[in-house]
FIZA-481538 format. One line per 4 residues: number of its first residue (from 1); for each residue x, z, y of C-alpha. Coordinates in steps of 0.1 Angstrom, whole numbers, plus 5000, padded with zeros to 4 digits. Example, Ala and Ser with C-alpha at 12.3 -4.5 7.8 and 13.67 -1.06 7.14 Angstrom:
2
1 = 5123/5078/4955; 5137/5071/4989 .
This chain:
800
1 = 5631/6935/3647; 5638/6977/3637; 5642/6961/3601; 5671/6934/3611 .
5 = 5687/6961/3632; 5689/6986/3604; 5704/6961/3582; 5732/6955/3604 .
9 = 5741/6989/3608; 5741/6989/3567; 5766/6956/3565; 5788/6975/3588 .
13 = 5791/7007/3572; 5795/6991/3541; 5823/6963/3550; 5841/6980/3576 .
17 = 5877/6970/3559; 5862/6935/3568; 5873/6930/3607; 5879/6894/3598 .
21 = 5845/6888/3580; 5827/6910/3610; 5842/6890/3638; 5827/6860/3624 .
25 = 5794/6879/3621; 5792/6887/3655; 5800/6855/3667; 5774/6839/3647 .
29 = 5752/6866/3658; 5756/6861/3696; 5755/6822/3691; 5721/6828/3676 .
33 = 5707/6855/3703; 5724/6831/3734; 5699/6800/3714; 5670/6825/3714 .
37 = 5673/6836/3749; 5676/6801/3765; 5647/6788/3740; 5622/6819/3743 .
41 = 5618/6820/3780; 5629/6858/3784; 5609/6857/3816; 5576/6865/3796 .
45 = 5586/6900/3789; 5596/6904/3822; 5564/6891/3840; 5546/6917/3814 .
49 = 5565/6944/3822; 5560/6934/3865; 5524/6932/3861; 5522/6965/3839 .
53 = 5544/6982/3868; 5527/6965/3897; 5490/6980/3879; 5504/7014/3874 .
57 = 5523/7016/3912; 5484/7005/3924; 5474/7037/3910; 5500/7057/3918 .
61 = 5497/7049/3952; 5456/7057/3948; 5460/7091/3929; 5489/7102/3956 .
65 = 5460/7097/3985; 5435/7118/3960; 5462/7144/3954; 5459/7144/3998 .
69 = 5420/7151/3996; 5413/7173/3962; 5418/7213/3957; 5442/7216/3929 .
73 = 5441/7259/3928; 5401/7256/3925; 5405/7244/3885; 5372/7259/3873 .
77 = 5355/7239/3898; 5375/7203/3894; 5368/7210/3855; 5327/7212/3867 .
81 = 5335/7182/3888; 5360/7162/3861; 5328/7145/3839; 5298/7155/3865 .
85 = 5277/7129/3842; 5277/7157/3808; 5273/7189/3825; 5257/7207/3797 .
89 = 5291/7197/3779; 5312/7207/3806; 5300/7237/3817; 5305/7253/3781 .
93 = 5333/7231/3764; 5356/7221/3794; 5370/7191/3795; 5405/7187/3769 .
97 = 5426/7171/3797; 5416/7195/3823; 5425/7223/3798; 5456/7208/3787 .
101 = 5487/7224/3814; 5506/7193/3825; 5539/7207/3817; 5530/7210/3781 .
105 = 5519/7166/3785; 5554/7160/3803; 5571/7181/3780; 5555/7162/3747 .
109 = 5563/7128/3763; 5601/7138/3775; 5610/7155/3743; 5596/7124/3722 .
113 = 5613/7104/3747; 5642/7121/3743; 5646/7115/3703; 5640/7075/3711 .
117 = 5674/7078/3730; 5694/7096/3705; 5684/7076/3683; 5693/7047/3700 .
121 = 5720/7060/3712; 5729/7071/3674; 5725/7038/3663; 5746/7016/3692 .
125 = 5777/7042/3681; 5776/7025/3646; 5788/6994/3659; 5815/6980/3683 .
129 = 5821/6976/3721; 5809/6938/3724; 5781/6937/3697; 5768/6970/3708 .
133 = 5759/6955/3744; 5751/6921/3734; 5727/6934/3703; 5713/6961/3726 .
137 = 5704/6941/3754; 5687/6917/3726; 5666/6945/3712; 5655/6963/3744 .
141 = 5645/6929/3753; 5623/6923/3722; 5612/6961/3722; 5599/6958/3756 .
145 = 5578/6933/3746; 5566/6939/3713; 5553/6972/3738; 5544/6955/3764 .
149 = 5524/6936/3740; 5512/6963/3724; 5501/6978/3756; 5481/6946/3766 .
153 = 5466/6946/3735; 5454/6980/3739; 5431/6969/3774; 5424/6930/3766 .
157 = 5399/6931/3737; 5411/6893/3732; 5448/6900/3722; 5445/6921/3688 .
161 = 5474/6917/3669; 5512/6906/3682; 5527/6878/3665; 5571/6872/3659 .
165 = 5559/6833/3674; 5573/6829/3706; 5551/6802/3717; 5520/6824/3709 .
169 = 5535/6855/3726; 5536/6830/3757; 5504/6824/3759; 5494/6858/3751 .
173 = 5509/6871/3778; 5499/6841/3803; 5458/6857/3793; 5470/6891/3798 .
177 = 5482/6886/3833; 5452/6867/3845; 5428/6893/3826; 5449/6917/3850 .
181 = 5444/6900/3881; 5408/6893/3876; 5401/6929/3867; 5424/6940/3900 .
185 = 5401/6922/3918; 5370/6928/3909; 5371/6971/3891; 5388/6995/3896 .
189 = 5380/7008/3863; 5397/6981/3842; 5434/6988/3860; 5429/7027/3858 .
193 = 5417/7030/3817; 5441/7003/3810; 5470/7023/3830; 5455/7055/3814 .
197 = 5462/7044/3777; 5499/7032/3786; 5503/7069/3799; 5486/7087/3771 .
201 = 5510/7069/3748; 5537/7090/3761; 5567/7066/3742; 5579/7041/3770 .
205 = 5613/7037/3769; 5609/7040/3814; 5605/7081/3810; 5614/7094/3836 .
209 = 5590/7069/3858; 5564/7072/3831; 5563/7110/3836; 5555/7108/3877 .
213 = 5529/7082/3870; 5516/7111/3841; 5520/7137/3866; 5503/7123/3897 .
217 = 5474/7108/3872; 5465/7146/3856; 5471/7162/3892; 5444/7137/3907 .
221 = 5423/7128/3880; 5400/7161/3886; 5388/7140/3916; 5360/7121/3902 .
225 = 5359/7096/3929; 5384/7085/3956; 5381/7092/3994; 5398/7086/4029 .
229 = 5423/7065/4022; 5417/7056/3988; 5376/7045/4000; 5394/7016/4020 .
233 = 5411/7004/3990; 5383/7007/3963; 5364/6991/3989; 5386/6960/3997 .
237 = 5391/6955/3960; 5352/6955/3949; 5338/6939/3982; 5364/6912/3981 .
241 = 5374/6919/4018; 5409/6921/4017; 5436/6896/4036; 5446/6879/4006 .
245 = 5427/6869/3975; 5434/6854/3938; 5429/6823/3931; 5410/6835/3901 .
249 = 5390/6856/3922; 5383/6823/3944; 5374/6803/3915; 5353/6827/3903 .
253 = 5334/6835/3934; 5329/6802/3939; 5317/6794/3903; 5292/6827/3905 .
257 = 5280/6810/3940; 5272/6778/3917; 5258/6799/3892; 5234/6822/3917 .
261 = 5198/6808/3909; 5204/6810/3873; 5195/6847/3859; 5212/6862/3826 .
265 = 5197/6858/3796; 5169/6884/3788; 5163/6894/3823; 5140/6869/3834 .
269 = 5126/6885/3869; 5094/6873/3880; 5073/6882/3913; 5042/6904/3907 .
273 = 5009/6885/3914; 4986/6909/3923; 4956/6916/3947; 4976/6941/3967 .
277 = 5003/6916/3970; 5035/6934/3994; 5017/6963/3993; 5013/6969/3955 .
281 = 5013/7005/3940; 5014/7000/3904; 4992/7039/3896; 4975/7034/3925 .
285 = 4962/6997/3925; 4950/6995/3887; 4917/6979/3894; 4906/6977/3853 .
289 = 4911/7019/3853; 4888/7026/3886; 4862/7000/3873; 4857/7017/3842 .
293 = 4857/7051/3859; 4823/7070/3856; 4823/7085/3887; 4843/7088/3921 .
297 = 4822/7114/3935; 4858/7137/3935; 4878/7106/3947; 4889/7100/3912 .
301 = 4893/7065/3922; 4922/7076/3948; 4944/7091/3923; 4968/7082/3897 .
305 = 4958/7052/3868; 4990/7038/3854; 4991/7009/3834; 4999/7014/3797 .
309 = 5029/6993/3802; 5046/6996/3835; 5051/6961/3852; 5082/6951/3847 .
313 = 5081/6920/3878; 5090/6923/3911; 5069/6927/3942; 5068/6902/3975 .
317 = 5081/6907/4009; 5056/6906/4036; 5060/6875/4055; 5088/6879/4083 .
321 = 5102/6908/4071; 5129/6925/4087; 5156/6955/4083; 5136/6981/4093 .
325 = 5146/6998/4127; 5170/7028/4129; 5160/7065/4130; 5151/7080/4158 .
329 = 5136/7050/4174; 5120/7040/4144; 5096/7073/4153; 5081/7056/4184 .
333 = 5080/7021/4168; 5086/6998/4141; 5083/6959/4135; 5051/6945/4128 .
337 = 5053/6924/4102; 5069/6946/4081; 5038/6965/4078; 5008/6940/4092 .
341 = 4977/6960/4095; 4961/6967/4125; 4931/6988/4114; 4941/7021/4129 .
345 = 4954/7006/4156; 4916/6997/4161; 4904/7026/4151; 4922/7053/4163 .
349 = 4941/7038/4187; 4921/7062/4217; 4936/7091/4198; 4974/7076/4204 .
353 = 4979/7072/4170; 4991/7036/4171; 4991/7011/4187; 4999/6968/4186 .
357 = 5027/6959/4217; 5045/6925/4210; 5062/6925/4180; 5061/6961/4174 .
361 = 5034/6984/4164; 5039/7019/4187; 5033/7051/4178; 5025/7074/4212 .
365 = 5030/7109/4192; 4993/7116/4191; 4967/7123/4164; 4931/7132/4162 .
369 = 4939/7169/4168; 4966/7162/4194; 4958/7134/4213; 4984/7143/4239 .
373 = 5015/7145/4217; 5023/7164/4187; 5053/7185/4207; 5027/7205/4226 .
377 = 5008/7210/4198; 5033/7221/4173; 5046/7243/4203; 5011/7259/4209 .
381 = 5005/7263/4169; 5039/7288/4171; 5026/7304/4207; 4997/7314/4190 .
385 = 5012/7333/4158; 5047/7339/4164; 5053/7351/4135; 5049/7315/4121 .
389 = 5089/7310/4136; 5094/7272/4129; 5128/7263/4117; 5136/7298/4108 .
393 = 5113/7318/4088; 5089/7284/4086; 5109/7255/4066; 5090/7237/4042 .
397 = 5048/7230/4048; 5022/7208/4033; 5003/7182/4060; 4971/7175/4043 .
401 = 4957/7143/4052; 4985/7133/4073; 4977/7103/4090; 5008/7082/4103 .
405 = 5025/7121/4102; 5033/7122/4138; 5027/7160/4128; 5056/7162/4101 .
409 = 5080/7136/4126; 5077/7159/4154; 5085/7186/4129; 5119/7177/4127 .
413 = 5126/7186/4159; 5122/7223/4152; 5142/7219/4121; 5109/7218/4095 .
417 = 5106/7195/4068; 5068/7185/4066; 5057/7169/4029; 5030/7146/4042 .
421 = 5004/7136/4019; 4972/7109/4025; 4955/7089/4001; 4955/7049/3997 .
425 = 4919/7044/4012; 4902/7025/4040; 4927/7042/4068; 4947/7015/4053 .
429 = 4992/7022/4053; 4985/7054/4074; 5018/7066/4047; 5033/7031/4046 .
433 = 5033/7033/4083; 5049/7071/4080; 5080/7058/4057; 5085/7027/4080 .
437 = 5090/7053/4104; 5115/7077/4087; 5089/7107/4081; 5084/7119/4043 .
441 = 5053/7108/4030; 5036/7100/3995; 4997/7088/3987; 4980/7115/3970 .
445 = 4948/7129/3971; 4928/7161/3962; 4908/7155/3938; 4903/7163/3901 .
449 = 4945/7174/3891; 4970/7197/3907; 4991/7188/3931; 5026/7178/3916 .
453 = 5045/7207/3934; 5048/7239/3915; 5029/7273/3926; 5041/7291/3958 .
457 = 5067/7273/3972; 5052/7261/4008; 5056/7285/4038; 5028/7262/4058 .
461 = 4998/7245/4047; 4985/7226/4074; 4952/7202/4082; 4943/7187/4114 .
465 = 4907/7173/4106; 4919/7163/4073; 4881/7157/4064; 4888/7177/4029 .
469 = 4855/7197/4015; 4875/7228/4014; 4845/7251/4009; 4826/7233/3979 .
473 = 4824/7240/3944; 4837/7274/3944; 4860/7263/3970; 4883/7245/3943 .
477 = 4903/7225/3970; 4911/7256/3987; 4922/7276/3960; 4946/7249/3952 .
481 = 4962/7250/3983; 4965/7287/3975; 4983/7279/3942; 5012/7267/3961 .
485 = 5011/7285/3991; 5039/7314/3992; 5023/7348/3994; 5024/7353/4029 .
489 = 5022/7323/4041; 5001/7307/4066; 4970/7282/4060; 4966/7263/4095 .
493 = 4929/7249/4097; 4928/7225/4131; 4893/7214/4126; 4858/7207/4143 .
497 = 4841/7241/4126; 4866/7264/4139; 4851/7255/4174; 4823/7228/4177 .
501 = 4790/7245/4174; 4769/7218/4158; 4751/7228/4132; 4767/7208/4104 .
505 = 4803/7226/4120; 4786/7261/4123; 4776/7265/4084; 4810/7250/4072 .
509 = 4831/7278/4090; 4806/7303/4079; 4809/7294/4046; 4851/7291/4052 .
513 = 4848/7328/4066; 4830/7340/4037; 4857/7320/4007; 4888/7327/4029 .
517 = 4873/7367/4026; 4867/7361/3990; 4905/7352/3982; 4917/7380/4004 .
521 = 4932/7357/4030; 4932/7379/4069; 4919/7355/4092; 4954/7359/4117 .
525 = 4937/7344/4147; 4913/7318/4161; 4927/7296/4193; 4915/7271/4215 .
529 = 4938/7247/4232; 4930/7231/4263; 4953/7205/4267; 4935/7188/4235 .
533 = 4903/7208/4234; 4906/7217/4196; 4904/7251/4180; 4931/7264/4156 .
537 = 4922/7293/4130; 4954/7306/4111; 4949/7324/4078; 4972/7346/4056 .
541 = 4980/7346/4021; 4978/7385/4011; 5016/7397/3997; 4998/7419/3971 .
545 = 4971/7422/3946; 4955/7456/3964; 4927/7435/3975; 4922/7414/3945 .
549 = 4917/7448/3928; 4890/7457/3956; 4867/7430/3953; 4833/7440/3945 .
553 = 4826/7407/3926; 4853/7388/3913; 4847/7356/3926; 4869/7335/3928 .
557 = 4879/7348/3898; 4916/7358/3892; 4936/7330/3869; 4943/7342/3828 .
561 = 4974/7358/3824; 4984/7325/3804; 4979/7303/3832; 5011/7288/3842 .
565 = 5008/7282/3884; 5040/7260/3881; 5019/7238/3852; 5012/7205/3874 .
569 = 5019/7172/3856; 4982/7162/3853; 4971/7190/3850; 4929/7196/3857 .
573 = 4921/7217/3890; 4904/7251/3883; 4885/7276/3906; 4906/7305/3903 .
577 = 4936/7327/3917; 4966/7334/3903; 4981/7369/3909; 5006/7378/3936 .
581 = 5043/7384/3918; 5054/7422/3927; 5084/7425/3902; 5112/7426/3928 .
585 = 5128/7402/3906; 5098/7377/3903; 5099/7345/3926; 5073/7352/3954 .
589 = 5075/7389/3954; 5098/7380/3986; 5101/7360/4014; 5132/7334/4014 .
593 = 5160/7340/4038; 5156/7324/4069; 5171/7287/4073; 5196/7278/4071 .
597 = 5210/7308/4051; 5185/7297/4025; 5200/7267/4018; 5231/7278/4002 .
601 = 5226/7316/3991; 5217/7318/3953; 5180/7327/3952; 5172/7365/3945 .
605 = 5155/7357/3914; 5175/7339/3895; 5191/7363/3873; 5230/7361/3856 .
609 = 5210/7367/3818; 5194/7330/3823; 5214/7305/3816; 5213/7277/3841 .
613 = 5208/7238/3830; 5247/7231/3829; 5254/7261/3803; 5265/7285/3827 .
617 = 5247/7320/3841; 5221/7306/3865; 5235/7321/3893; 5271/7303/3886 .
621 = 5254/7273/3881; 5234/7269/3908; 5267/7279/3930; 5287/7253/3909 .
625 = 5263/7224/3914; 5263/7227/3954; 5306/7229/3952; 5301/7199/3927 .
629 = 5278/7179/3953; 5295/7189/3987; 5326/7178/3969; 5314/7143/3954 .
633 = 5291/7137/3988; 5321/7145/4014; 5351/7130/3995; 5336/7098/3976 .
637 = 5301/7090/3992; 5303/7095/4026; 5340/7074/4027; 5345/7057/3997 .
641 = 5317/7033/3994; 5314/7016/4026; 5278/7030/4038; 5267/7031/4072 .
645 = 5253/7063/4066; 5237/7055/4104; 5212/7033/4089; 5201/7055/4061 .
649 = 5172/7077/4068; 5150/7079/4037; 5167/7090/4008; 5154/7099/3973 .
653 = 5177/7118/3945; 5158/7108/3911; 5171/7133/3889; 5181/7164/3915 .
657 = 5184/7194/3892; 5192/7221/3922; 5192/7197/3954; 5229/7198/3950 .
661 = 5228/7161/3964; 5202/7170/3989; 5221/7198/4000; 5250/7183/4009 .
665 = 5237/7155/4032; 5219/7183/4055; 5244/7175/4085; 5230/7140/4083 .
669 = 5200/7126/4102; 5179/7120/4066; 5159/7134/4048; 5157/7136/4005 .
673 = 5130/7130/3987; 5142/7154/3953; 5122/7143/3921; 5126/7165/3892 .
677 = 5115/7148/3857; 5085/7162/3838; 5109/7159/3806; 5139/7180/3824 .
681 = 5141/7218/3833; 5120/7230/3859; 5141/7236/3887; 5119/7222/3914 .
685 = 5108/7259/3924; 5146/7263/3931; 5146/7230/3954; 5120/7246/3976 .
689 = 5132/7281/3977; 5165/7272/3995; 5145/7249/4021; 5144/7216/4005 .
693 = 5119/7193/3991; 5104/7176/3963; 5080/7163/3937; 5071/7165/3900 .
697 = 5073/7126/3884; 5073/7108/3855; 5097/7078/3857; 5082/7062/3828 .
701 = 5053/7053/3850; 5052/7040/3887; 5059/7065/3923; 5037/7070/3942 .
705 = 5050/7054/3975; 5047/7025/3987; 5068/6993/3983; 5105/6994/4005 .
709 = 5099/7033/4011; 5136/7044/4008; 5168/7036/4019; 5188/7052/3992 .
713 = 5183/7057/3959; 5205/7084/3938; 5202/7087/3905; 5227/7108/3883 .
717 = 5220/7103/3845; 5189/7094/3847; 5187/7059/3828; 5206/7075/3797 .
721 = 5182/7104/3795; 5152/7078/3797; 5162/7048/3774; 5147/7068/3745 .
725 = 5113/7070/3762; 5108/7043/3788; 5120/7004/3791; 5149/7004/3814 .
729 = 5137/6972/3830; 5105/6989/3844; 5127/7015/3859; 5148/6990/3873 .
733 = 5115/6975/3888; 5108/7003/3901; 5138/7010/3917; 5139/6973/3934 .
737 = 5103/6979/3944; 5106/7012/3966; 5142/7002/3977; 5139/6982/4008 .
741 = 5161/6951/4009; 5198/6963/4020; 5191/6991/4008; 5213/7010/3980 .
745 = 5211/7024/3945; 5241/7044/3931; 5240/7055/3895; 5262/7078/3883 .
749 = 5260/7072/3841; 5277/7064/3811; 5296/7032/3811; 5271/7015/3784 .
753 = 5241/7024/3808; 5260/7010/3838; 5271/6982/3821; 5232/6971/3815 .
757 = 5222/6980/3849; 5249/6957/3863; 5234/6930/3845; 5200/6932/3853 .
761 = 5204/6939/3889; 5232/6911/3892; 5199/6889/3882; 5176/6900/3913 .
765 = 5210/6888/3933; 5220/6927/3945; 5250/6929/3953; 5271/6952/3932 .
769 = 5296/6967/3959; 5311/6990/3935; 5314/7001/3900; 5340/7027/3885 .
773 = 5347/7041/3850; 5367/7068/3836; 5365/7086/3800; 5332/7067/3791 .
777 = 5318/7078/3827; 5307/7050/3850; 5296/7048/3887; 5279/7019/3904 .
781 = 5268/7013/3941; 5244/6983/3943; 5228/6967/3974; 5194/6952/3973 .
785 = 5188/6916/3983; 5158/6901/4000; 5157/6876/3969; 5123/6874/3949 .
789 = 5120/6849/3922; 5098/6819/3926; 5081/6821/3890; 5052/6845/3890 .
793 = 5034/6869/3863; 5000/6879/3867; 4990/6914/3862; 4953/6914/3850 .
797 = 4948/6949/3858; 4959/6946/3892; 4937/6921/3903; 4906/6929/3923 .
């Protein structure tokens, strides 16, 4: 069209002593352009251009509601914030349209702007009165939609190329406009990147209104995802809960609810057939590895054998299953057929640990240390050593053989996080029931390996008749739990030897007394209490190596220099001591602050010549990950998703770096379960220093939890990071298994990963409630189903 325009201007330059010849040039001219109008349907443009406007007023009217909610002066941190997925990147490059000033975009797109209209302008001079508004109004028309075109073509994949054949432009703009209104409905990410191309092009003839859209789009586009306001719209558009719908969006619903017992191709789900059955633990419950084991003398056959290739079906639901009952009330009780065992209700059911009523199975508070409640005793534990301080100076402990962990529920109440640990043995579900509950818990034993938690990190080891051999073999056990025990910190022993006087009980304490000398712990104090008629002996951890030095035999014997106490990951238990840090700079040479100070303030020890895991001085880093967090968690996950953050209680981040995530739900009643990868920096020390929590895993292999453990699953980046090692459809596996149904995943990746993920859990019928992209950066917030396939796989290790 440029090239029939030009040539006019050329005819009339060059016959302008012609009036006679021009007249009848123009007249043939607006004959033809009045046939082409009436036979071309000028509406097409027009309904291009409306749907463009109406997609680009949609986000306008979102990014005006961010601009309400984000901190546009705090640039260094919106640039942290801007691709949260990259970090390393980010934290050393920036991000280019962060960096860019929006005055130097709006000035680019005005000035080039500004020469389409002179030269417009310049060429609409050359010719006279009638012809220049007849001829103009005829090429804006066919230049808006050779753009528009162009534009469509740029976010429809299926529209490549424009073509001069009106009837093809037709329908190529018919597919455009129901490609828009499918993707309105269903992502927000299609309308934004397609709006965000339009605006990077920076050459619509609409400047001015251009420009705003420009401007509101770089002023809220360091938001990474909407909130107030903006939630209830991303909500309505993915949830499909708005007053009026599409008919696209029916017929498709309605085809997809046709469609729902087929699965997409490749992602065949089956259910697991195995001898556990709803109770499966994939490392746990691998029946070929603890047949072929030599021995279980050191309950080898209680620890972790995972198969060589992680299962990739899914596992049953117990029989009558239901949504498990809301924290706190889920402390005293919980439904029964979610977890049907009745055991310790028979067994320990005199010592108030559980208990069958009805439908429900109870939990009175008590244990075998406490039968009368574990308030009084957790209150009688702190009379007895004040210096213990729970909630302030005591945060994070270890309960060794926990039991149901009435001990660590209890906990909560003084403002201590308890990591409950009990093996998968004949006190069958004693964890399960401790996760149906709400009260962290994982099945682990001491046996032959570390613990997965690096050295001296817990203020509190405790055991109430935890029935561990503590003083045998060199007292390995015990000098394990001095490995991650902070120096200083307490070891509480609530067990028969400390005040029975058989003679079984009399030469265990004495050989106790004599290790516990041995490693230089001060025996604090020894009490009885009458309520339960137990005895309680507290010992210290020494905050120095003065008596190390002062042993006359060195046994235990101190650790090698080269022995790493934060080395856990399988790692074989040995009889020795590791050395107290006294570098005022070292982690452990002093106590944490007191909680909840903790939390926030940058640990002592990490040092502004490290560089932190995002590129950044490790003190910056860590400060810049908790802004990051508090900013995603308040603005976008607490309000724009649609969660009923009331019904989530167990919560796991699988890839938590600093406990940003963790951090920032501490005003909530939950509680985060923070896994740090074997294959990613070690920052787990720094998760416990500021009073949080977590665990040392592998997510090539299974967790080791229990099936429907958590509520909420977070996982930022983690799927990328492992397609290289693991297959993405065991993790997924995984995920559904220790997700319990209704419960939800949100995955914070790159728009490939999420794209997979989509699929695959779009096959075990989750609901995907949201998913959002921007600059190859995707998020997606799934639901789990209580679907399970009806085909089955059988797992030959698994079976008994």
């Amino acid at each position: 069209m440029a090239l029939g325009k030009y040539t006019r201007v050329d005819n009339r330059r060059s016959s302008s002593n012609y009036c006679s010849t021009v007249t009848i040039v123009v007249f043939v001219a607006l004959c033809l352009v009045g046939v082409w109008m009436m036979t071309s349907s000028s509406v097409v443009p027009v309904q291009n251009v409306d749907v463009s406007q109406e997609n680009k007023n949609d986000v306008k009217e979102q990014t005006e509601v961010k601009e309400q909610v984000s901190d546009n002066n705090d640039s260094n941190t919106r640039q942290f914030e801007d691709n949260p997925g990259d970090l390393p990147e980010d934290a050393t490059k920036g991000d280019s349209n962060v960096n860019l000033p929006e005055n130097q975009e709006d000035n680019k797109t005005e000035e080039k702007s500004s020469e389409d209209v002179r030269k417009e302008d310049g060429d609409k001079r050359t010719e006279d009165e009638d012809s220049k508004t007849e001829n103009s109004e005829a090429s804006d028309k066919n230049k808006d939609s050779n753009e528009d075109s162009e534009k469509k073509s740029d976010s429809d994949e299926s529209e490549k190329k424009n073509d001069s054949d009106e009837g093809e432009k037709k329908n190529e703009s018919d597919e455009s406009e129901k490609k828009s209104d499918d993707s309105s409905e269903t992502t927000e990410s299609k309308i934004e990147e397609t709006v965000e191309r339009n605006d990077n092009k920076g050459s619509d003839e609409n400047s001015s209104e251009k420009n705003t859209d420009e401007n509101t789009k770089n002023q809220s586009s360091n938001e990474v995802y909407p909130s107030g306001a903006q939630s209830d719209l991303l909500n309505e558009s993915t949830t499909q809960t708005g007053s009026f719908k599409t008919q696209a969006s029916e017929s498709k619903n309605e085809k997809e609810s046709q469609d729902s017992s087929k699965q997409p191709a490749g992602f065949n789900w089956k259910l697991c057939n195995v001898t556990a059955g709803p109770d499966y633990i994939p490392c746990l419950d691998n029946w070929k590895a603890i047949r072929s084991l030599r021995s279980t003398k050191h309950y080898e056959h209680r620890e972790r054998h995972c198969p060589e290739e992680p299962p990739t079906c899914l596992v049953a639901l117990p029989e009558g299953y239901r949504r498990s009952i809301e924290w706190p009330k889920s402390r005293e009780k919980i439904w029964y057929y979610n977890v049907p065992h009745t055991k310790l209700a028979e067994v320990k059911g005199h010592q108030n640990w559980v208990k069958v009523t009805g439908e429900y199975l109870t939990f009175p508070g008590g244990g075998t240390q406490f039968k009368h409640g574990a308030l009084h005793y957790i209150d009688f534990i702190q009379e007895s050593v004040p210096d213990i301080a729970w909630g302030k100076r005591t945060r994070v402990i270890l309960d060794v053989g926990c039991g149901v962990a009435s001990f660590g529920g209890f906990l909560f109440d003084r403002d201590v996080l308890a990591m409950s640990l009990a093996p998968k043995d004949e006190h069958e579900a004693q964890v399960q029931f401790a996760l149906e509950r709400g009260i962290p818990a994982i099945s682990a034993v001491m046996g032959t390996t570390r613990l997965p938690f690096p050295g001296r990190v817990f203020d509190i080891v405790h055991c109430a008749r935890c029935r561990v051999p503590w003083h045998l073999e060199g007292g390995k056990l015990l000098l394990e739990l001095n490995r991650v025990l902070r120096p200083g910190g307490f070891f509480v022993w609530s067990a028969t030897p400390v005040y029975q006087k058989l003679d079984e009980d009399v030469q265990i304490w004495k050989a106790m007394q004599a290790l516990t000398k041995a490693m230089c712990w001060e025996l604090v104090k020894i009490t009885k209490d009458t309520v339960n008629g137990v005895g309680i002996a507290t010992f210290r951890k020494p905050t120095s190596n003065e008596c190390y030095e002062k042993r006359a035999e060195q046994e235990p014997p101190m650790c090698l220099d080269s022995d790493d106490s934060n080395a856990a990951w399988n790692v074989p238990l040995k009889a020795c001591m590791h050395k107290v840090p006294v570098d005022s700079v070292e982690r452990g040479s002093q106590w944490p602050e007191q909680w909840p100070a903790r939390m926030t303030k940058t640990p002592y020890w990490l040092l502004s010549s490290q560089v932190g895991v995002y590129g950044k001085p490790a003190p910056e880093d860590f400060t810049a990950d908790y802004e990051h967090w508090s900013r995603v968690v308040s603005n976008s996950y607490l309000n724009g998703m649609g969660i009923d953050w009331s019904k989530v209680r167990n919560v796991m981040d699988m890839r938590a770096v600093y406990g940003g995530f963790a951090a920032a739900l501490r005003d909530l009643k939950v509680w985060v379960m923070n896994v740090v990868s074997i294959n990613s920096a070690d920052t787990l020390p720094i998760i416990y220093e500021r009073g949080l929590f977590g665990i040392y895993h592998d997510w090539c292999e299974s967790f080791s939890t229990y099936p429907r453990s958590y509520d909420l699953l977070h996982a930022d980046h983690l799927f990328s990071k492992l397609k290289t090692r693991c297959n993405l459809a065991a993790v997924v596996a995984e995920a559904d298994r220790i997700l319990r149904p209704e419960g939800k995943l949100i995955v914070r990746d790159t728009v490939e990963i999420i794209t997979e993920l989509e699929s695959m859990v779009r096959a075990m019928q989750w609901e995907v409630r949201m998913t959002y992209s921007k600059d190859k950066e995707g998020l997606l917030c799934v639901q789990k189903s209580m679907w399970r396939p009806k085909e089955s796989e059988t797992l030959q290790y698994a079976i008994a």
